[in-house]
N, C-alpha and C positions, 0 to 999 in steps of 0.2 A: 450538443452542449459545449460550454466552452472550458478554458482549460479550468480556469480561477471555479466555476459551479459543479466542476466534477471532484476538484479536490473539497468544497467546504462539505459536498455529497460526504464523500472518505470521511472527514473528519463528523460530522453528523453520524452517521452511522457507529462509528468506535466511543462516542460522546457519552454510553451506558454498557459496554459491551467490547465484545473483540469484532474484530473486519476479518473474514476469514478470506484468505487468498482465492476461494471463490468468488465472494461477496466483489472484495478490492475489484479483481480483475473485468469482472462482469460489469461495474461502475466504469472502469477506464474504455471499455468497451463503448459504451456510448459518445463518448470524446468526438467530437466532429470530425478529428484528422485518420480515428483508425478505421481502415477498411477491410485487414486483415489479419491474419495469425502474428505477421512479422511488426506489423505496424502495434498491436493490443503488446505484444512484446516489450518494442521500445517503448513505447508510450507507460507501461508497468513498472521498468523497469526506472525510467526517467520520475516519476511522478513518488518512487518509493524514493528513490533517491533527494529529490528536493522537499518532501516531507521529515523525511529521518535527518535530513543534515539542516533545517530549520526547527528543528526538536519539538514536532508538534506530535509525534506519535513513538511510539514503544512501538518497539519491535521484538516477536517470538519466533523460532523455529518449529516445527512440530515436529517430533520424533516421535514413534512409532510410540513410546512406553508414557512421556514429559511432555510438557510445552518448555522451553526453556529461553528466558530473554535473551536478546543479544544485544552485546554491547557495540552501540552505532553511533560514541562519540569522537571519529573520527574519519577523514575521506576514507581513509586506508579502509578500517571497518566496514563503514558500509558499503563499500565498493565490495568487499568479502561476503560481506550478508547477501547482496543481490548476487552474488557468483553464485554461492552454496543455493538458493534458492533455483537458479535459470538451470544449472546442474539438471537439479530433480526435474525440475520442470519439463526440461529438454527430453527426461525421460518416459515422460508422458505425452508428447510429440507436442507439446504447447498449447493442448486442450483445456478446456475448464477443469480446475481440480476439485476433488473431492473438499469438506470443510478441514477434514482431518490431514492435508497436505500441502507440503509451503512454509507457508508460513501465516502466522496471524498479526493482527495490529490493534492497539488502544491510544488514542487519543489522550497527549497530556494535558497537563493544565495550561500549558500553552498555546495549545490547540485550540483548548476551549475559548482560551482570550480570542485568538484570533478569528474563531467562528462568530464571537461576538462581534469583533470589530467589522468581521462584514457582514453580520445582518443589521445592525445599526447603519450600512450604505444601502440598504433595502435589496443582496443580492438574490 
């Protein structure tokens, strides 16, 4: 798949619902360019990245007890959300995670525009 039909995939899926850092990563999995652990990595890591700094999704933590937003209106931010997330991550050897770990994601109203504007290109 390419990069442009795995993100509007993301945003599709969060469009009623949360993306749960399994969901997410399992999507960027299919990416044409990932062929492994290090690649589903960067490519997770990259794709959170230019989602949350084009404010097309909300971003959550999951803690053990909460979900708790984070706030990712800025490089600095979410440079820190993706840290705190690769953290945990790394502690699971960069496996698929549980729904209950990670982190989770919703689709804003931004998102929504833009999934409109590219199925109106027929993508």
């Amino acid at each position: 798949m390419t990069w442009e039909y795995v993100k509007d995939k993301v945003l599709v899926f969060g469009e009623d619902d949360y993306v749960f850092a399994d969901i997410f990563i399992a999507i960027i999995q299919e990416f044409d360019k990932v062929e492994d652990k290090e690649t589903a990595k960067l490519y997770t890591h990259i794709m959170l990245e230019e989602l949350l700094a084009e404010k097309l999704v909300t971003a959550y933590l999951v803690d053990s007890k909460e979900l708790v937003e984070y706030d990712c209106d800025s490089a600095e931010k979410i440079k820190s959300f993706i840290k705190v997330i690769d953290n945990e991550w790394e502690h699971i050897k960069y496996t698929l995670p549980q729904p209950n770990q990670l982190f989770w994601i919703t689709t804003t109203e931004k998102g929504l525009e833009y999934i409109k504007k590219n199925d109106s290109k027929g993508w």
